[in-house]
C-alpha positions in Angstrom: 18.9 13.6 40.0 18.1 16.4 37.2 20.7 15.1 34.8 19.0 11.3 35.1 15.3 13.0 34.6 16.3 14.9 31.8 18.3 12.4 30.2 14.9 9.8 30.6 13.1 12.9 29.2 15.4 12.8 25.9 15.1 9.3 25.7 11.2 9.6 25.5 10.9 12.0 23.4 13.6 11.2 21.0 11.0 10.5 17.6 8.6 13.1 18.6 9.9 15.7 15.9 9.6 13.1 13.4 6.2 12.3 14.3 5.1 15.1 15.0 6.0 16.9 11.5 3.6 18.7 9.4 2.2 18.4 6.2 4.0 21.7 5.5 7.5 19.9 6.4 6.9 17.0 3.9 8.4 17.2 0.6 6.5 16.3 -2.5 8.6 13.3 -2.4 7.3 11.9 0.5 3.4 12.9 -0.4 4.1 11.2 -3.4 5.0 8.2 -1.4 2.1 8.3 0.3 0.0 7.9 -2.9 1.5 5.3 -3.9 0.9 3.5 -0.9 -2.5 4.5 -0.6 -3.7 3.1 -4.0 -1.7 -0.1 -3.6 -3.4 -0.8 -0.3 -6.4 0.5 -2.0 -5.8 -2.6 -4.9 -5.0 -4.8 -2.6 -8.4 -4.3 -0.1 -10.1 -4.9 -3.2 -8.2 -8.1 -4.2 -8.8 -9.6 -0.7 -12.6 -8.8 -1.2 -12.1 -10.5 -4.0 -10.9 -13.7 -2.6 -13.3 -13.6 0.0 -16.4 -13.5 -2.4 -14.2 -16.8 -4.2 -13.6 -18.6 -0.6 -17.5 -18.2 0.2 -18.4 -19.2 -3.5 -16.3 -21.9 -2.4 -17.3 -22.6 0.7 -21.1 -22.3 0.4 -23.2 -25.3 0.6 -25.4 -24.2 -1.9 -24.9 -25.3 -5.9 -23.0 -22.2 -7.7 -22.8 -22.8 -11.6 -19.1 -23.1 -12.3 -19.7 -20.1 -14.7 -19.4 -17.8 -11.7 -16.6 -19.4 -10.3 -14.5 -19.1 -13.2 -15.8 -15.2 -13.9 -14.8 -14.6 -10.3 -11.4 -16.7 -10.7 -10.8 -14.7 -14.1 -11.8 -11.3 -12.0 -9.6 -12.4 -9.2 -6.8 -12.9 -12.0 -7.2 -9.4 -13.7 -7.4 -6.9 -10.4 -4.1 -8.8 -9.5 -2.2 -8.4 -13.8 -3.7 -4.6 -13.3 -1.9 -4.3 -10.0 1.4 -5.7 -10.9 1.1 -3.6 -14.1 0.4 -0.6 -12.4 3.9 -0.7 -9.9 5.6 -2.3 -12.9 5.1 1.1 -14.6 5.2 3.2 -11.3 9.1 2.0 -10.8 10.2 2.6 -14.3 8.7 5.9 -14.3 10.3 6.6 -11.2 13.4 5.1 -12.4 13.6 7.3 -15.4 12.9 10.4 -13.6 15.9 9.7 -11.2 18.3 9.2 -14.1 17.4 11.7 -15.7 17.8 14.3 -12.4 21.4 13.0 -12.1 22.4 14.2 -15.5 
């Protein structure tokens, strides 16, 4: 009976080291990681606010000049070039630093 407990037991708790890591266990690698994440969802909470203002410009019933509907279309456009610009850059800096480790 004590071998099937603690074998459960190890089951259960088999990603608890992993998740249970601290900040002092995480290489700069991974904080670095974590960035990047951070300001892509960051870009991309503000492109979906974005979209929402250009769905309820959209949707309203009320006349909008089509002057802010293009200004919010061209907006829409640029947070997204900026965005795509931004990893582009991120992965060929990243790129070129891990070339130039292996040398």
């Amino acid at each position: 009976m004590e071998k099937k407990s603690q074998k459960q037991l190890s089951l259960d708790t088999s990603y608890d080291d992993y998740n249970l890591r601290e900040d002092e266990e995480y290489s700069d690698d991974d904080r670095g990681k974590s960035k990047k994440l951070d300001f892509r969802s960051k870009q991309t909470k503000k492109l979906e606010k974005q979209l929402i203002k250009l769905d309820k410009v959209q949707n309203s019933q009320q006349p909008v000049s089509m002057e802010i509907y293009y200004l919010l279309k061209f907006q829409q456009n640029l947070i997204y070039q900026v965005t795509s610009l931004h990893t582009r850059i991120m992965r060929i800096i990243e790129n070129q630093f891990d070339y130039s480790t292996l040398l």
